[in-house]
MDTraj code that builds the backbone (N, CA, C; nanometers):
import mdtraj as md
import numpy as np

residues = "UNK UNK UNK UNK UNK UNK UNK UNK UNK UNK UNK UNK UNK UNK UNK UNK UNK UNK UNK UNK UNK UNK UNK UNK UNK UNK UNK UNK UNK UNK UNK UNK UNK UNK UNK UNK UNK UNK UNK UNK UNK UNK UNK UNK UNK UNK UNK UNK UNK UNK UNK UNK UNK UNK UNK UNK UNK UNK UNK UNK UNK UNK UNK UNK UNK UNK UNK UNK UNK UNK UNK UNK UNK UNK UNK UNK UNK UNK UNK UNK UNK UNK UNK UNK UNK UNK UNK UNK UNK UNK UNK UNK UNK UNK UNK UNK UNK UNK UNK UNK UNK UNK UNK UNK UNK UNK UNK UNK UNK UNK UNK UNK UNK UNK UNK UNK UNK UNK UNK UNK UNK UNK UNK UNK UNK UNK UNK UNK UNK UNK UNK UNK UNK UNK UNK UNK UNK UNK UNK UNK UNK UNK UNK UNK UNK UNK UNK UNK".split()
xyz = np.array([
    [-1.9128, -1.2209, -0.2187],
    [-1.8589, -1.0893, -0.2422],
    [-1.7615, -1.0963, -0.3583],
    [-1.7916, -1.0260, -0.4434],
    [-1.6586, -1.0012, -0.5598],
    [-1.5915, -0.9268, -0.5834],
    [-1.4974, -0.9105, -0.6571],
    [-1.3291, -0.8820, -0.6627],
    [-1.3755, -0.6774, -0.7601],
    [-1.3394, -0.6109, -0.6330],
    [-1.3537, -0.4401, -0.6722],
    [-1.2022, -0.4192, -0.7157],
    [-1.2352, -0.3570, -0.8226],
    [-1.1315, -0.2783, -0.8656],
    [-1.1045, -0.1371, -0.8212],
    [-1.0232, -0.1266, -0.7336],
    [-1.0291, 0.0494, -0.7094],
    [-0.9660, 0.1078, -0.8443],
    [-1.0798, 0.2191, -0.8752],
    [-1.0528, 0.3226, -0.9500],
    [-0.9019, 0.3844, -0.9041],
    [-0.7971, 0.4507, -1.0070],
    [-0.7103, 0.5136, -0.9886],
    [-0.6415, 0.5133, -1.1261],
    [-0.5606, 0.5961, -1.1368],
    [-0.4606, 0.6556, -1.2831],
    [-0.3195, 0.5490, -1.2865],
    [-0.3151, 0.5707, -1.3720],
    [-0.1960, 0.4837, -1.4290],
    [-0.0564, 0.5755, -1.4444],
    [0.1032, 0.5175, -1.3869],
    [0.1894, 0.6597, -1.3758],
    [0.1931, 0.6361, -1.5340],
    [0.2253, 0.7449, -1.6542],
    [0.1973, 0.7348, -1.7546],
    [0.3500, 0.7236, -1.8043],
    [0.4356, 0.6210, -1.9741],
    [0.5298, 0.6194, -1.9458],
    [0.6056, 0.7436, -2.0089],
    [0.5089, 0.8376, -2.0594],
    [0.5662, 0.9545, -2.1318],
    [0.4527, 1.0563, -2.0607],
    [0.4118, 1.1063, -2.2136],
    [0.3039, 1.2618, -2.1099],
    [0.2107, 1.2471, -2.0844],
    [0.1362, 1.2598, -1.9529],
    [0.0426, 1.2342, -1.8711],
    [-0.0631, 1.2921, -1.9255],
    [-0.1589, 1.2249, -1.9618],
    [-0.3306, 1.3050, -1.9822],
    [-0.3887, 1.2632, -1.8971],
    [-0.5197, 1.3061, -1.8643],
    [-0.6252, 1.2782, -1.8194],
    [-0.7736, 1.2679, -1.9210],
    [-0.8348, 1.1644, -1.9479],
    [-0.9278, 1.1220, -1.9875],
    [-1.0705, 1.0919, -1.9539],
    [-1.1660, 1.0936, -2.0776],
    [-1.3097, 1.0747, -1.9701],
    [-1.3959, 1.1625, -1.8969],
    [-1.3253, 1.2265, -1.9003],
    [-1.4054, 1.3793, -1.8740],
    [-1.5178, 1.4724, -1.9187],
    [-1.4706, 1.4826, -2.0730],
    [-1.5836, 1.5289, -2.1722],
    [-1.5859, 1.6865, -2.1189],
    [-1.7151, 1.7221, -2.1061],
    [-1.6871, 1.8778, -2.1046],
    [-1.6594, 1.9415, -1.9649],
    [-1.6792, 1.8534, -1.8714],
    [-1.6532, 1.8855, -1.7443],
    [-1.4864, 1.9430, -1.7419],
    [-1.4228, 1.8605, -1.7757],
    [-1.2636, 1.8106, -1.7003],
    [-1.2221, 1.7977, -1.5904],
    [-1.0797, 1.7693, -1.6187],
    [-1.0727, 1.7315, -1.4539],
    [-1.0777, 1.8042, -1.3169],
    [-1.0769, 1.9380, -1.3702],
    [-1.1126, 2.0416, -1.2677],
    [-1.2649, 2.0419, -1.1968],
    [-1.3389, 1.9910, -1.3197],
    [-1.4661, 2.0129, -1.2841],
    [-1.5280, 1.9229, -1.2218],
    [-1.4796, 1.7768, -1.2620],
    [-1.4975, 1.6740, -1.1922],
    [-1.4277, 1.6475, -1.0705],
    [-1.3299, 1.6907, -1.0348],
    [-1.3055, 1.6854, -0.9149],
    [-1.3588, 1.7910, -0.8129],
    [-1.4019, 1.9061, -0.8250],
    [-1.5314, 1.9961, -0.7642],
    [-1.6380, 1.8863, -0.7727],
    [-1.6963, 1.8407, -0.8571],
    [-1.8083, 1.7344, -0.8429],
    [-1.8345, 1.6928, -0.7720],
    [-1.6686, 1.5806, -0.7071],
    [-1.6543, 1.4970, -0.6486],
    [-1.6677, 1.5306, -0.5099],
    [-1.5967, 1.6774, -0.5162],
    [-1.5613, 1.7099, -0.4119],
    [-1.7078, 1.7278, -0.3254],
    [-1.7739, 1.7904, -0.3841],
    [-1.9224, 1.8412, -0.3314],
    [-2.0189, 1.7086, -0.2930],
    [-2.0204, 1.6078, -0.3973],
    [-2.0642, 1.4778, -0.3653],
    [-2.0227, 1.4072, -0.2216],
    [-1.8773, 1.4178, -0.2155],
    [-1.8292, 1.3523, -0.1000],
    [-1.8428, 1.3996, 0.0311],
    [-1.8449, 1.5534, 0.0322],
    [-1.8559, 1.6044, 0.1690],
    [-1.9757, 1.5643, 0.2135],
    [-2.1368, 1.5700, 0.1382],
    [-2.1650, 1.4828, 0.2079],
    [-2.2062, 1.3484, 0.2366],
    [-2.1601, 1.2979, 0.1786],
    [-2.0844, 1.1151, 0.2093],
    [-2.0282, 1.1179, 0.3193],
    [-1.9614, 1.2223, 0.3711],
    [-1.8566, 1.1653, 0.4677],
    [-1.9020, 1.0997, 0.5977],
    [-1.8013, 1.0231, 0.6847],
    [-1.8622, 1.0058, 0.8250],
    [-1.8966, 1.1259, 0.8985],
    [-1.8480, 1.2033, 0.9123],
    [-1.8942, 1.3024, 1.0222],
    [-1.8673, 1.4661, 0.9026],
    [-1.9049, 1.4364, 0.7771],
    [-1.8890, 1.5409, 0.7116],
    [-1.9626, 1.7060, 0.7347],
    [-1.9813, 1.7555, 0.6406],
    [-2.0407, 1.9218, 0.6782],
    [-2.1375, 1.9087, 0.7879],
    [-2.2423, 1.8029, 0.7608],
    [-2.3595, 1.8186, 0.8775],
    [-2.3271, 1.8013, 0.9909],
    [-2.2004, 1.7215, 1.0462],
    [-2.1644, 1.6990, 1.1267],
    [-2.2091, 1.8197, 1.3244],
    [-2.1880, 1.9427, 1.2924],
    [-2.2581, 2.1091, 1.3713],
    [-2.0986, 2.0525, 1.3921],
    [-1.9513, 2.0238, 1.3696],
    [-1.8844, 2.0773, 1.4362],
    [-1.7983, 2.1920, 1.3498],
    [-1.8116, 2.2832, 1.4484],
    [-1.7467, 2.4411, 1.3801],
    [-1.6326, 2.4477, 1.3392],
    [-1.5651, 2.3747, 1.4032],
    [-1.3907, 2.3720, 1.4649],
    [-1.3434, 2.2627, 1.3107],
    [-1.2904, 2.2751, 1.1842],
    [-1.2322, 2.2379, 1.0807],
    [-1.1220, 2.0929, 1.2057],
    [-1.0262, 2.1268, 1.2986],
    [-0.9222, 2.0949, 1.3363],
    [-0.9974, 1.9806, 1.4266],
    [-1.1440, 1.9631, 1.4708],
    [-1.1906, 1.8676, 1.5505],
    [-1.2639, 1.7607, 1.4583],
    [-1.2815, 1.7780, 1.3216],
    [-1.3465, 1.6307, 1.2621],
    [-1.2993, 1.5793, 1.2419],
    [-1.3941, 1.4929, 1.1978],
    [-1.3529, 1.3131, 1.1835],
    [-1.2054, 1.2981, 1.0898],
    [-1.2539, 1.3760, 0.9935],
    [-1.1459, 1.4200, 0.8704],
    [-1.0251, 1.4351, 0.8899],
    [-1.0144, 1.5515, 0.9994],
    [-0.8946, 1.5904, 1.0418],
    [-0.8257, 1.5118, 1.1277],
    [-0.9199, 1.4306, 1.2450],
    [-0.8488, 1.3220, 1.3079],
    [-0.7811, 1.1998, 1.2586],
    [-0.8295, 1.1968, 1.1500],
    [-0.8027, 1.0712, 1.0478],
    [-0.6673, 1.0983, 0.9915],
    [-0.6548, 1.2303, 0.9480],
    [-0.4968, 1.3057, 0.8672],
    [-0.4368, 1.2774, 0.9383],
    [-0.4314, 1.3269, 1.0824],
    [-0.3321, 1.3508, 1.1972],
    [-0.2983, 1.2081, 1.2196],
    [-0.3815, 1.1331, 1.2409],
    [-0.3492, 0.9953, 1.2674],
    [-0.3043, 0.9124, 1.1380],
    [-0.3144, 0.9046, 1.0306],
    [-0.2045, 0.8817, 0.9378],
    [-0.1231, 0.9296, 0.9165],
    [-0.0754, 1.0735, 0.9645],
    [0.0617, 1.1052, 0.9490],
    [0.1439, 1.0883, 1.0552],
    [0.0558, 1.0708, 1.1863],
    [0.1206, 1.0243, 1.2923],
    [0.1969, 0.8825, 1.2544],
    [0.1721, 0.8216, 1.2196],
    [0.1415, 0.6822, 1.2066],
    [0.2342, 0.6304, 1.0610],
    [0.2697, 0.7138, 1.0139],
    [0.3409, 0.7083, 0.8904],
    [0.3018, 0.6812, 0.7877],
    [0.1648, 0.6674, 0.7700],
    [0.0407, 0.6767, 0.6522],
    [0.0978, 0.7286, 0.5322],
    [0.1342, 0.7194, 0.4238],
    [0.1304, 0.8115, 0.3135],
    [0.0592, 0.8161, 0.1926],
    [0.0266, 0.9046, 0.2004],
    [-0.0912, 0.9343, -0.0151],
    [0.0242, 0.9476, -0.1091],
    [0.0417, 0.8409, -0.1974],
    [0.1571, 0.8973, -0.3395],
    [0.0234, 0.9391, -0.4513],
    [0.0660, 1.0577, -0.5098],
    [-0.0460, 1.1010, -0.6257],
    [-0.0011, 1.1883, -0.7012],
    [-0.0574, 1.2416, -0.7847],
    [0.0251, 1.3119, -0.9048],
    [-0.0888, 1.3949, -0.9219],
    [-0.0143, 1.5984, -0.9165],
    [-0.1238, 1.6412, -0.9163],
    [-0.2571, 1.6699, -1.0520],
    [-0.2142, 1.5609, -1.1457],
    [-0.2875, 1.5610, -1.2903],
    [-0.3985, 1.4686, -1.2868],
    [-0.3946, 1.3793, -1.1542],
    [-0.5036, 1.2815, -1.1604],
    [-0.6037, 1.2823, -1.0922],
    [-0.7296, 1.2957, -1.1119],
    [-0.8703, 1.3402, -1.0549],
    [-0.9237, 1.2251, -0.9393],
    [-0.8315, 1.1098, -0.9430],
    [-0.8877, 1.0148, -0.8093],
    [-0.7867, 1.0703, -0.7512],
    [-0.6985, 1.1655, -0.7705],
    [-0.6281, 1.1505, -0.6372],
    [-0.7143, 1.2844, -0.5695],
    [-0.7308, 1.3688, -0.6644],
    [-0.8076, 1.5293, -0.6587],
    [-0.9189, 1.4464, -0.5455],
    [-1.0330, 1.3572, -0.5906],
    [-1.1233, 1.2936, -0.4959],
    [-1.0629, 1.2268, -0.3370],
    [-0.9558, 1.1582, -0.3346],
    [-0.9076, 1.1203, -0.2966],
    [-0.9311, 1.2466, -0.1274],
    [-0.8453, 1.3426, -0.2302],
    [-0.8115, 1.4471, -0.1300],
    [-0.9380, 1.5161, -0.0453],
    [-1.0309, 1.5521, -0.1712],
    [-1.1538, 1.5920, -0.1510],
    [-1.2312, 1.5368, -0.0365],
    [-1.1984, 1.3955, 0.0044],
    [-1.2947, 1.3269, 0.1347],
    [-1.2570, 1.3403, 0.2414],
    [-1.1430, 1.4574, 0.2722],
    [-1.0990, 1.4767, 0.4006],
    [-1.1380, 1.6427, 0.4209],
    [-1.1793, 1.6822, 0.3171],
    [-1.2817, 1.7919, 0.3196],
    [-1.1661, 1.9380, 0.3481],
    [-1.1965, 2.0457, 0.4766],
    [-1.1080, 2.1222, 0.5023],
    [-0.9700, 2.0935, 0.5826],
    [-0.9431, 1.9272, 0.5911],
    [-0.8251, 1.8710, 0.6361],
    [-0.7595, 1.8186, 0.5391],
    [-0.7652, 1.8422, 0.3946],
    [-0.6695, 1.7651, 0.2777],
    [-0.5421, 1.7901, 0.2599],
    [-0.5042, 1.9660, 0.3502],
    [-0.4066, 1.9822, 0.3671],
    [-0.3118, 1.9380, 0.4910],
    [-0.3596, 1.8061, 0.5744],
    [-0.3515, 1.7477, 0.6959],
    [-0.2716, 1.6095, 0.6125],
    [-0.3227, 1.5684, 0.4863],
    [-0.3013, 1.4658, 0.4582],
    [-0.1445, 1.4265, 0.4170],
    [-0.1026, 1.3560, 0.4741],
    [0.0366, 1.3068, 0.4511],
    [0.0578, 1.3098, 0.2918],
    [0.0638, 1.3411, 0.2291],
    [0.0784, 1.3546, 0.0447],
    [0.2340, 1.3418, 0.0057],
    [0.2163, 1.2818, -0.0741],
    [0.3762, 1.2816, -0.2029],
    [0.3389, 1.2986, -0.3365],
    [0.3845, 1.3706, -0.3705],
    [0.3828, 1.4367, -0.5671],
    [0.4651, 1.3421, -0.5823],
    [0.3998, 1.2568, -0.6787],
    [0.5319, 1.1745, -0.7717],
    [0.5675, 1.1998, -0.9143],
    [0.4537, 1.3479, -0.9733],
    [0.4660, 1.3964, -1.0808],
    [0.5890, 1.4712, -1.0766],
    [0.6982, 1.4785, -1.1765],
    [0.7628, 1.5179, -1.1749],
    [0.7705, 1.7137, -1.1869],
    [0.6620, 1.7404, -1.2540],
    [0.6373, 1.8521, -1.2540],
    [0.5671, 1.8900, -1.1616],
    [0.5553, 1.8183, -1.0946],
    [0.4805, 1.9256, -0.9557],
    [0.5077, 1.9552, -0.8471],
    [0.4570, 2.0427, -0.7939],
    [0.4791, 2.1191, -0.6534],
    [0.5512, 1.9765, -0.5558],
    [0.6899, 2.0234, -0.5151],
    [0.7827, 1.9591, -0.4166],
    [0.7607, 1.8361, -0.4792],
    [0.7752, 1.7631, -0.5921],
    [0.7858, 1.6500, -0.6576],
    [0.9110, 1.5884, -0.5770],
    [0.8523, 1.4464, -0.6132],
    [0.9855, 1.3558, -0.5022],
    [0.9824, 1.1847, -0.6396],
    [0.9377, 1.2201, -0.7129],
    [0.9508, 1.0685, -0.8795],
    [1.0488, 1.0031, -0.8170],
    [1.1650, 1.0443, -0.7100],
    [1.2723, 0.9302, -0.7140],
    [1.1591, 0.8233, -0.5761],
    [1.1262, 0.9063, -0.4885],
    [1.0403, 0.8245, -0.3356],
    [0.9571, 0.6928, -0.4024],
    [0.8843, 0.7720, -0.5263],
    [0.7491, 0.7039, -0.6149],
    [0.8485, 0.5467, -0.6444],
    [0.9600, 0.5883, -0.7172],
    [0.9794, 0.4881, -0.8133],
    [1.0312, 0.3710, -0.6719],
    [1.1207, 0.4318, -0.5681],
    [1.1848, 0.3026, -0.4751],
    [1.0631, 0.2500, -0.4160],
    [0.9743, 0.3306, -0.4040],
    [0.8551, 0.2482, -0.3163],
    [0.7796, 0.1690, -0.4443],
    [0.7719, 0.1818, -0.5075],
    [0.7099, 0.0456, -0.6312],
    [0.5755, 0.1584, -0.6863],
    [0.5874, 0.2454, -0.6513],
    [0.4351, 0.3392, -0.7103],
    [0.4198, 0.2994, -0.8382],
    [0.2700, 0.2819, -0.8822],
    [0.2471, 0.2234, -1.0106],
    [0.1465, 0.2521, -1.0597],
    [0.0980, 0.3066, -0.9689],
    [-0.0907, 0.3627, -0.9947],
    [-0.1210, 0.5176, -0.9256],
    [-0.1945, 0.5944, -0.9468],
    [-0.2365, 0.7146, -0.8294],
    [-0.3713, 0.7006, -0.8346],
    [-0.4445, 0.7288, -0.6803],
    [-0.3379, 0.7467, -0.5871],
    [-0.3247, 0.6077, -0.5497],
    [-0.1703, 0.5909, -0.4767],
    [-0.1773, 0.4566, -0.3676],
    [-0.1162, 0.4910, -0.2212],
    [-0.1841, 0.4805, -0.1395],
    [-0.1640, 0.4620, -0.0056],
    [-0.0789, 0.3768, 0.0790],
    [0.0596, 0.4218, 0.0965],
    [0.1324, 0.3392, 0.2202],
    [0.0846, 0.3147, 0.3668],
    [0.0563, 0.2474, 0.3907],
    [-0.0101, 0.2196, 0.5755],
    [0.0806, 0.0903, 0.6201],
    [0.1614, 0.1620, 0.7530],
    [0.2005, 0.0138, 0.8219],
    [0.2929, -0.0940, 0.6610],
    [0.3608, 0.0082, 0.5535],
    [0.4518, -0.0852, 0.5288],
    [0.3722, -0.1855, 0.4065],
    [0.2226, -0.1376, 0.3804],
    [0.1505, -0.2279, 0.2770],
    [0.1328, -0.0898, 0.1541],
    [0.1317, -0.1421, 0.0681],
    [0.0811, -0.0431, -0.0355],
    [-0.0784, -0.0970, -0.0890],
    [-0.1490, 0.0409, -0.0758],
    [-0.2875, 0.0000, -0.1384],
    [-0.3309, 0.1045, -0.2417],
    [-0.3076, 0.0339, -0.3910],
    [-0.3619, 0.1036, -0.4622],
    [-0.5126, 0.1754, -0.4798],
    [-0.5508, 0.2409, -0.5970],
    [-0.6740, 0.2980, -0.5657],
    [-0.7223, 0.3995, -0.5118],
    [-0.8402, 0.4582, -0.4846],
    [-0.9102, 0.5692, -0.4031],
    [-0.9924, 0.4515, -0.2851],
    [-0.9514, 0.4791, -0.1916],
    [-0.9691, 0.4303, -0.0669],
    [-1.0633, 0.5136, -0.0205],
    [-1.1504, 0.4834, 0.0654],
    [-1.3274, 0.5310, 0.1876],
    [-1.2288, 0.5730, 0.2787],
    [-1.3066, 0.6221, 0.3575],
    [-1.2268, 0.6951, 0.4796],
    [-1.1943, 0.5878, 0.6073],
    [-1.3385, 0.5057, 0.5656],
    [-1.3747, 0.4021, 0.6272],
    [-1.2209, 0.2749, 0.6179],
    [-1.1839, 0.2500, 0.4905],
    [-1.1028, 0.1403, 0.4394],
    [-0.9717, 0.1868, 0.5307],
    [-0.9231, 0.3655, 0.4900],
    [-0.7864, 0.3673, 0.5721],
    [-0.7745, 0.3958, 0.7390],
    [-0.9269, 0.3778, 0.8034],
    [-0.9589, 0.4414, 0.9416],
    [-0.8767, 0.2769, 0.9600],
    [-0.9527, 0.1755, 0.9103],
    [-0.9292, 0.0570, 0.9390],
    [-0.7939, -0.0145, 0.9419],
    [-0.7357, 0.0211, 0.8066],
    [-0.6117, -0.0111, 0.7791],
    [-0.5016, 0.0774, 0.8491],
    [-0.5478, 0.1459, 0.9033],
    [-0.4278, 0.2494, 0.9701],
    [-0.4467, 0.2652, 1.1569],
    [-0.5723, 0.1130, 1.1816],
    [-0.5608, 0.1151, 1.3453],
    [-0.6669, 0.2501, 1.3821],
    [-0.7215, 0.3369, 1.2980],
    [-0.7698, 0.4810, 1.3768],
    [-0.9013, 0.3980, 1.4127],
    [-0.9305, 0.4922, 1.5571],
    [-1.0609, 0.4880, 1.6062],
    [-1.0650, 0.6109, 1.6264],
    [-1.2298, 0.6332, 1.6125],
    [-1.2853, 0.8211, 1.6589],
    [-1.2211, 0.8274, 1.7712],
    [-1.2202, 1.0056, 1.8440],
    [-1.2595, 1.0072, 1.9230],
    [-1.3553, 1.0195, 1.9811],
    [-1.4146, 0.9981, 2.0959],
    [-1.5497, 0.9951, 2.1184],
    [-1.5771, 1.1562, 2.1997],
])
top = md.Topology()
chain = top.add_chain()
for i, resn in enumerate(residues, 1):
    res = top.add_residue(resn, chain, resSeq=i)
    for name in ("N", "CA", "C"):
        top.add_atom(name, md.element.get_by_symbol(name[0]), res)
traj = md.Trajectory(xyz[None], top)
């Protein structure tokens, strides 16, 4: 097995772009993503459950924020946009920190004491994991099991 690089943005040391895009941008590519991933997910759209507050997705949020899980991301960067995107109609479940300074409830001082260096990166249990993480990687790293 060899050495993956998780995809993710760099905090930038002046003004933040986003790159690579081409004619899409990052708006568009993260709709992309977004549509790609739902169905990727474990128990995504096909899933027949009606209830947004009973999937896999949402159990997963609740249980990383239970749990003290946190997403650091900046809202200019499109892995974090994906990032968000794989928890589908629970992204607003997800424990999140703006470390952009310009953005919505920005917290740059949380980013800098915790060592943030990349977006997005994921606190679990006290480890930092850079990258865009599977749902699969933080079910694991954060102790969650379904419910059945």
């Amino acid at each position: 097995m060899g050495f993956m690089v998780q995809p993710h943005c760099f905090r930038p040391p002046i003004a933040p772009r986003c790159l690579g895009f081409g004619p899409l941008g990052a708006v568009g590519a993260g709709a992309l993503g977004a549509l790609l991933l739902v169905s990727c997910s474990p128990q995504g759209a096909g899933s027949g459950v009606a209830d947004g507050a009973s999937t896999y997705e949402a159990h997963l949020a609740a249980h990383l924020a239970a749990t003290g899980g946190v997403m650091y991301g900046a809202h200019w960067c499109p892995y974090c946009a994906d990032q968000l995107a794989m928890f589908g109609d629970a992204a607003d479940r997800v424990p999140y920190v703006e470390c952009a300074a310009d953005g919505e409830n920005a917290q740059p001082e949380l980013c800098q004491q915790r060592g943030i260096e990349g977006y997005p990166t994921w606190e679990i249990n006290s480890q930092l994991y850079p990258g865009l993480q599977s749902l699969d990687q933080l079910a694991a790293r954060s102790g969650f099991s379904a419910p059945q």
